[in-house]
C-alpha positions in Angstrom: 0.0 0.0 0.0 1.6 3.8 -0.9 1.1 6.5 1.1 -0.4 10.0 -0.9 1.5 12.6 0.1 0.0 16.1 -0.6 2.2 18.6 -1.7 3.3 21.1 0.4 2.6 19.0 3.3 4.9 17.8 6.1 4.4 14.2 7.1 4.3 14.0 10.7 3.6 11.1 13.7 0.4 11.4 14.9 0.5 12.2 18.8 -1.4 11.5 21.7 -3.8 14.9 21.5 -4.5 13.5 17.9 -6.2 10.4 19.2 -8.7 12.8 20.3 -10.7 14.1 17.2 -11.7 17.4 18.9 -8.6 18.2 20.4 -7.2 17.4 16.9 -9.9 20.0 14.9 -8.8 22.4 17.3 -4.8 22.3 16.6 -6.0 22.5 13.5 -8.3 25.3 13.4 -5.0 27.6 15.6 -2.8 26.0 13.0 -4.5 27.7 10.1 -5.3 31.0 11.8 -1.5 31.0 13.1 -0.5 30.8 9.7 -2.7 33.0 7.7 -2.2 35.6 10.2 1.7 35.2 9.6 1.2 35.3 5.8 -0.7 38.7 6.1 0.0 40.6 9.2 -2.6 42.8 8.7 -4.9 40.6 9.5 -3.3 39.8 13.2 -3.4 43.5 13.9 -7.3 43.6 12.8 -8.1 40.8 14.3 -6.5 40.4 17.7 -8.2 37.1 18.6 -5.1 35.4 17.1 -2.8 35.5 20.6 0.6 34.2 19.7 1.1 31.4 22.1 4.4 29.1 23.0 4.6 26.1 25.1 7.6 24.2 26.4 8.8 22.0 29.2 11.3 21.5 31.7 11.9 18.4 34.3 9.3 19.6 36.8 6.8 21.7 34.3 5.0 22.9 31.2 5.1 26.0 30.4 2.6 28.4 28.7 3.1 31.6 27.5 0.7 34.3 25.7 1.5 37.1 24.0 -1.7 39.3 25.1 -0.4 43.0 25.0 -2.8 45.8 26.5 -5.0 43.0 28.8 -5.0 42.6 32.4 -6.2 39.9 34.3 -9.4 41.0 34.7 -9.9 40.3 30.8 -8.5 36.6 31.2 -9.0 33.4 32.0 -7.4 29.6 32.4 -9.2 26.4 33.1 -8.5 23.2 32.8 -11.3 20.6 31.8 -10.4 16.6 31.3 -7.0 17.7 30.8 -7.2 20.5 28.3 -5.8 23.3 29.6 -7.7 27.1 28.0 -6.6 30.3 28.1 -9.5 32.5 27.1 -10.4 36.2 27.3 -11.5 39.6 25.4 -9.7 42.6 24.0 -11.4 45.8 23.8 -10.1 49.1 22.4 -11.8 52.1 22.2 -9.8 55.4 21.0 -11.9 59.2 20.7 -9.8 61.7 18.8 -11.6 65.4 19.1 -10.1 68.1 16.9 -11.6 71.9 15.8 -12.8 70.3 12.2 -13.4 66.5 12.7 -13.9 64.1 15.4 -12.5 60.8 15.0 -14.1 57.8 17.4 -12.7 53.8 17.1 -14.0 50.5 19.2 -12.4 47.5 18.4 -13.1 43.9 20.3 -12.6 40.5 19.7 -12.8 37.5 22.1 -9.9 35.1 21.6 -9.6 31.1 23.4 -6.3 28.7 22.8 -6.3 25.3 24.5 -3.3 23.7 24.9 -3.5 19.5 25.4 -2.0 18.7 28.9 -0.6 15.1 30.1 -3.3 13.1 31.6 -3.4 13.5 35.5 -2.9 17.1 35.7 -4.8 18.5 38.3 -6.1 22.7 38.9 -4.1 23.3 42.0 -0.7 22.4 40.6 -1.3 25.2 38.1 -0.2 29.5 38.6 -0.5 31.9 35.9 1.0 35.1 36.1 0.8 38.4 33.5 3.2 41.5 33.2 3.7 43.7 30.3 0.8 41.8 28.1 2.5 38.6 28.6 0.9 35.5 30.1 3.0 32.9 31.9 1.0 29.3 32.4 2.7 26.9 34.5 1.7 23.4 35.1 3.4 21.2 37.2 3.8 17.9 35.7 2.0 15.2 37.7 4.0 12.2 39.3 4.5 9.2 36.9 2.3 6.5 37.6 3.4 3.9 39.5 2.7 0.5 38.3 1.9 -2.4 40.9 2.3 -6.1 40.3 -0.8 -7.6 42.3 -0.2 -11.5 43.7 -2.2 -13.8 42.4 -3.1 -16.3 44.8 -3.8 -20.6 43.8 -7.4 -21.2 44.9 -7.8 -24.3 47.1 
């Protein structure tokens, strides 16, 4: 059996947030946004519900990070459902410009959500987030490893 390859496309392993078909829509709905607002940068600046988002991982922890300039905390949020970790919030901009001849009023808003596939076990209180200066800093501990237990079996008399 051959494998089609499209072109352009990068064959890659699927991974364990792939198994699920939601999860994997959603990485694939940030993927396309992520790139088309990389091909036309306009478009990010428009539309800020595009937050540029990285995620690494050290020994102990995963790390999030937003970009989210001009939001506090107040206009953010982060929960964690069945192991999917969200970080979800609104930008609102207003901006009034009076002069003798004209008068010049913009509003701009958009509501924005990233979810971010965390290893099972991962539990609410063994997660902080932090901003300063429009950036958002997720961290997750990573839970303990499971431990796997050999049970007796006992002969039946």
């Amino acid at each position: 059996m051959s494998k089609q390859v499209v072109p352009g496309s990068v064959e890659r392993p699927l991974t364990r947030q792939e198994n699920n078909p939601f999860a994997f829509l959603q990485q694939e709905i940030d993927r396309l946004f992520e790139g088309f607002s990389r091909n036309f940068p306009a478009f990010a600046a428009v539309h800020p519900a595009v937050p540029q988002m990285d995620v690494s991982e050290t020994d102990n922890a995963i790390e999030v990070t937003a970009e989210l300039p001009g939001l506090e905390a107040k206009d953010i949020q982060v929960g964690l459902v069945d192991d999917v970790l969200t970080v979800s919030g609104e930008k609102k901009s207003e901006r009034q410009e009076k002069q003798k001849d004209y008068h010049l009023a913009e509003r701009s808003f958009g509501s924005f959500s990233r979810s971010v596939q965390l290893p099972e076990g991962v539990k609410a209180e063994d997660i902080s987030a932090e901003i300063a200066k429009g950036v958002l800093k997720v961290t997750v501990k990573k839970p303990a490893p499971k431990q796997k237990k050999q049970i007796e079996i006992k002969t039946a008399a």
